[in-house]
C-alpha positions as CSV (number, residue, x, y, z in Angstrom):
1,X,-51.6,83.8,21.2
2,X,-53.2,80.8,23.1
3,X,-56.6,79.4,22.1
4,X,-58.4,78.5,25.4
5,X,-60.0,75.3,25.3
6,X,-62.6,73.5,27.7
7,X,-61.2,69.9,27.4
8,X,-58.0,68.0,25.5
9,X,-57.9,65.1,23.8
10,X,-56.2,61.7,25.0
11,X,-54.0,59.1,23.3
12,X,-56.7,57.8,21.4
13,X,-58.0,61.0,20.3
14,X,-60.9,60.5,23.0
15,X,-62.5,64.0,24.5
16,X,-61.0,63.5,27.9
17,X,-61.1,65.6,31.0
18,X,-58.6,69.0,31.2
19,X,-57.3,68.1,34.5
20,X,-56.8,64.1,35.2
21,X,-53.9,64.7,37.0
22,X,-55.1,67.3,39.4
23,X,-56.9,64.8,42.1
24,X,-53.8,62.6,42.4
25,X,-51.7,65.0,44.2
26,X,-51.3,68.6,45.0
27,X,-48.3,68.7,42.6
28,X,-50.9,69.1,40.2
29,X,-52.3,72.3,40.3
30,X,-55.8,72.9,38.3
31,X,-55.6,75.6,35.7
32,X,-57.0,76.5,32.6
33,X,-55.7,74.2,29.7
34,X,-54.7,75.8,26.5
35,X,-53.4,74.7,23.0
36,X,-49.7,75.4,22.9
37,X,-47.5,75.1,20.0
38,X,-44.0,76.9,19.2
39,X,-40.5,75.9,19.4
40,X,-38.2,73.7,21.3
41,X,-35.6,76.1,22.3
42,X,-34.1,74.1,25.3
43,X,-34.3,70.8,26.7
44,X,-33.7,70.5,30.6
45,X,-33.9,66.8,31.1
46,X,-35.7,63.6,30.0
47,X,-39.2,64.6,30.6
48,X,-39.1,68.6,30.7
49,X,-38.5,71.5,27.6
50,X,-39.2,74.7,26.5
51,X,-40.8,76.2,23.9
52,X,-41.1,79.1,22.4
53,X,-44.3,80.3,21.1
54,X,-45.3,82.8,18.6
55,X,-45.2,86.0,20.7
56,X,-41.8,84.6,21.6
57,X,-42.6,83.6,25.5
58,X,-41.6,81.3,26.8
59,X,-42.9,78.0,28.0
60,X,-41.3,75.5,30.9
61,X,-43.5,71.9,29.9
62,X,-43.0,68.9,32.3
63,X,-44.6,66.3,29.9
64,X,-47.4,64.2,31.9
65,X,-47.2,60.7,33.1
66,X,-43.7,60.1,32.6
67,X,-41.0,60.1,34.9
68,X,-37.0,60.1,33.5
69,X,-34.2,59.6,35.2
70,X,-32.3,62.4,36.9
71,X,-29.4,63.6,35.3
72,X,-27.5,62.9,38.0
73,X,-29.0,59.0,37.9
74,X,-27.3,56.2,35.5
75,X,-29.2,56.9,31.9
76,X,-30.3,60.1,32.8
77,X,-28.0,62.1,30.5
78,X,-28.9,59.4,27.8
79,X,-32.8,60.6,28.5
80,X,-32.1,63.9,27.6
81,X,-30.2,62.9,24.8
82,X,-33.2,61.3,23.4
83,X,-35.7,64.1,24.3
84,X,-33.5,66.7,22.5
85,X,-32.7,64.4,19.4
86,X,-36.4,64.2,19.0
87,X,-37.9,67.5,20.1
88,X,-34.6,70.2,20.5
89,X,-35.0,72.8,18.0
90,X,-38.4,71.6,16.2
91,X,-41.4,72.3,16.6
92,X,-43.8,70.8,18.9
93,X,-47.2,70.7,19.9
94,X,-48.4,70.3,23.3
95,X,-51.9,68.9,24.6
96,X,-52.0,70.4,27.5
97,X,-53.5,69.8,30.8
98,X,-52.9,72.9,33.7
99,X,-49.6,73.7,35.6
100,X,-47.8,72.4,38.7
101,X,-46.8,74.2,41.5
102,X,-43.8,75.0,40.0
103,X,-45.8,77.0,37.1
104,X,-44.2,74.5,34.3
105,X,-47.5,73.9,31.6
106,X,-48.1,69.9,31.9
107,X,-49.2,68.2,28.7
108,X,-48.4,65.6,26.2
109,X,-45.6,67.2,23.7
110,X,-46.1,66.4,19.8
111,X,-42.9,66.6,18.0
112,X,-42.6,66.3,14.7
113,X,-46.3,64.2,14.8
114,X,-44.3,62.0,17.2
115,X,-45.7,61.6,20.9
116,X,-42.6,62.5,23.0
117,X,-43.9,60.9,26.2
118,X,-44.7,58.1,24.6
119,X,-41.5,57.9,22.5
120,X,-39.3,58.4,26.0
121,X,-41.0,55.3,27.8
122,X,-41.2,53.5,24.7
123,X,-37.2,53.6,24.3
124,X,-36.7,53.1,27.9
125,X,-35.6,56.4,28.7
126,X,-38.5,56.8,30.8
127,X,-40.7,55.1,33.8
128,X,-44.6,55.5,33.6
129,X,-45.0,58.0,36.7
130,X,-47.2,55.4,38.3
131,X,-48.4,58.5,41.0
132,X,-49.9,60.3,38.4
133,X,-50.7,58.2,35.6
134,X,-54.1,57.1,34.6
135,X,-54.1,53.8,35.7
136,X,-55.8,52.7,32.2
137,X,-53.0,54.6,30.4
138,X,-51.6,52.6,27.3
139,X,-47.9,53.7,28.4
140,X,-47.5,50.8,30.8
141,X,-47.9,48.3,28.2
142,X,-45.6,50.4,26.7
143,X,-42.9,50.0,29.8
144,X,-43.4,46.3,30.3
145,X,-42.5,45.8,26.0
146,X,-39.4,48.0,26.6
147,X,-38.7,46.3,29.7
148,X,-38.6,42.7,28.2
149,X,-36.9,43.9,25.6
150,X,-34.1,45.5,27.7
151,X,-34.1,48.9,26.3
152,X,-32.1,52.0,28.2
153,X,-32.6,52.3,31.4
154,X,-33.9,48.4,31.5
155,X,-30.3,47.2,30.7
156,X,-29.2,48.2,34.5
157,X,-30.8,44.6,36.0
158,X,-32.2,47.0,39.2
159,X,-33.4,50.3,37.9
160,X,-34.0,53.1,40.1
161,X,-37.6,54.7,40.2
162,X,-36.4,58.1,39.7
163,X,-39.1,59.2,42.8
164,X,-37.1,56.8,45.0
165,X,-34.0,58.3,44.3
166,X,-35.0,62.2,44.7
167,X,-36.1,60.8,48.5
168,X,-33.5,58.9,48.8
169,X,-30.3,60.2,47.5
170,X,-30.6,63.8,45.9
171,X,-28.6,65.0,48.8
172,X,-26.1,63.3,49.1
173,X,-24.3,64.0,45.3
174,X,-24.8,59.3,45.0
175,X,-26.8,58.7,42.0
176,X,-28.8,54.8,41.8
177,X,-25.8,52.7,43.7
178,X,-27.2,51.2,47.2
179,X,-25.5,48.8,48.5
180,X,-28.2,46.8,49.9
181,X,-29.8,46.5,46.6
182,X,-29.2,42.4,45.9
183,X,-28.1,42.0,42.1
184,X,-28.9,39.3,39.8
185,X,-26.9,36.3,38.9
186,X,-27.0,37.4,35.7
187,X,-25.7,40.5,36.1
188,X,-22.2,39.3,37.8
189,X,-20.2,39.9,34.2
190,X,-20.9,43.2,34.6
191,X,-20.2,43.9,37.7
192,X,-16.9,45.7,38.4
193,X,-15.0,43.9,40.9
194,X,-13.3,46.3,42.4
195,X,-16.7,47.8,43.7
196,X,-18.8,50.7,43.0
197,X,-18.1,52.7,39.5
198,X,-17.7,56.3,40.3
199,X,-18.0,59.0,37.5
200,X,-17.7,62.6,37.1
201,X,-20.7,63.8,35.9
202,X,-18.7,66.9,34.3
203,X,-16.0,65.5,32.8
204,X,-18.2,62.5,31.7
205,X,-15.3,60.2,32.9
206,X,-15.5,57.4,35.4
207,X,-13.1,55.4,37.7
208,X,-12.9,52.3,39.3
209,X,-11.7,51.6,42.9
210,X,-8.3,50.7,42.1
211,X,-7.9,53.7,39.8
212,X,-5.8,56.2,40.7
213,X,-8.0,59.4,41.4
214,X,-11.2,57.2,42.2
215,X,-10.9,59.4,45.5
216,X,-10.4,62.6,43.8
217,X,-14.0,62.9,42.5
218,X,-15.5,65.7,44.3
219,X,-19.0,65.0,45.6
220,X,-20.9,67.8,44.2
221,X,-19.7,65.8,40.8
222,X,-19.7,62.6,42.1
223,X,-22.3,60.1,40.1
224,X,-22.0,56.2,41.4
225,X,-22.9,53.4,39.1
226,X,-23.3,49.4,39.7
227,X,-21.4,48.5,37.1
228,X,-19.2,49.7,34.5
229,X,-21.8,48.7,31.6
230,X,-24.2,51.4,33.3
231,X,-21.8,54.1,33.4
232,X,-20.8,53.4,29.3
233,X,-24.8,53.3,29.1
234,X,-25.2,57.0,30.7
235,X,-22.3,58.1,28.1
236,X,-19.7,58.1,30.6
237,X,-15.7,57.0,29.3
238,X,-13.2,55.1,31.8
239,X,-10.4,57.3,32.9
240,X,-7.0,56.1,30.9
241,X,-4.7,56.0,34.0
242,X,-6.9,53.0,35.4
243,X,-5.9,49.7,35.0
């Protein structure tokens, strides 16, 4: 059973409008905000779960004003890692604030008395989703410390906004690589020089260019990485018949 509410509270515990999100976009649909609580029974990615309530339904939550990267994306299977090692099979609280178009609940998810979205950017395994943020929101003080201090997805010296990528690569089975994309002095050790790392996003494994089935990655599982350090850093393993 849901308790209906009028308003939510923010961060800071501040009575704060049920819909801040809605004028930013028509992703945001306006509904009816409700208290939420139950179990996390599944965790889809970096920034959505599920959780069961008491009458054991089910609820889709796409936690607000964070953005992770997609699984297909270098420290996207990482993200989820650390969503389900903090939320997956616990239970959880949600401040919620409406649905989106695609009927998921948005809110801020309590795990364990831990703020998930703010745990997620915190540990770099999440960008402030700067659409739909509040631009007074304490997460992007919270980006910039993880940032500086190169945690997760701040490792890779060019990140890829997550939004960038869905418009720019979601079709074509290419995670973050673009070759355009200058890199860093710094970042040369890392570089593979044999060119772009490509991984198998179900096997987990990844090749380099001189590797002997660096071709044979299909492109439905094909996931391309700058560097070798970014694929270890997604969880990925080099194939043993390389070099």
């Amino acid at each position: 059973m849901f308790v209906l509410a009028c308003c939510y509270l923010d961060n800071f515990g501040h009575e704060a409008s049920p819909f801040p999100f809605v004028a930013a976009s028509s992703l945001f649909l306006a509904s009816s905000a409700f208290a939420l609580s139950g179990t996390v029974v599944s965790v889809a990615d970096g920034d959505t779960l599920t959780v069961l309530d008491a009458s054991l339904t089910q609820h889709r939550v796409r936690l607000v004003e964070i953005d992770a990267p997609e699984k297909q994306q270098a420290f996207g299977q990482r993200s989820k890692q650390s969503l389900a090692q903090l939320c997956f099979n616990k239970q959880a609280t949600v401040q919620t604030s409406g649905t989106d178009k695609y009927q998921r609940v948005l809110g801020t998810v309590y795990c364990g008395g831990v703020n998930a979205n703010r745990y997620q950017v915190q540990n770099g395994f999440a960008w402030v989703y700067r659409q739909y943020a509040s631009p007074s929101s304490p997460l992007f003080a919270i980006e910039e410390a993880a940032k500086a201090q190169k945690l997760g997805l701040w490792q890779d010296p060019n990140p890829i906004p997550p939004w960038d990528w869905r418009h720019s690569g979601k079709n074509s089975g290419v995670a973050s690589f673009s070759p355009n994309r200058a890199v860093n002095e710094s970042s040369a050790p890392y570089l593979s020089s044999s060119g772009v790392v490509r991984g198998n996003r179900r096997s987990q494994i990844y090749h380099l260019a001189d590797c002997p089935n660096y071709n044979d990655v299909s492109p439905h599982n094909r996931v391309e990485f700058r560097s070798e350090q970014a694929a270890k850093n997604s969880g990925f393993r080099k194939a043993r018949n390389c070099p």
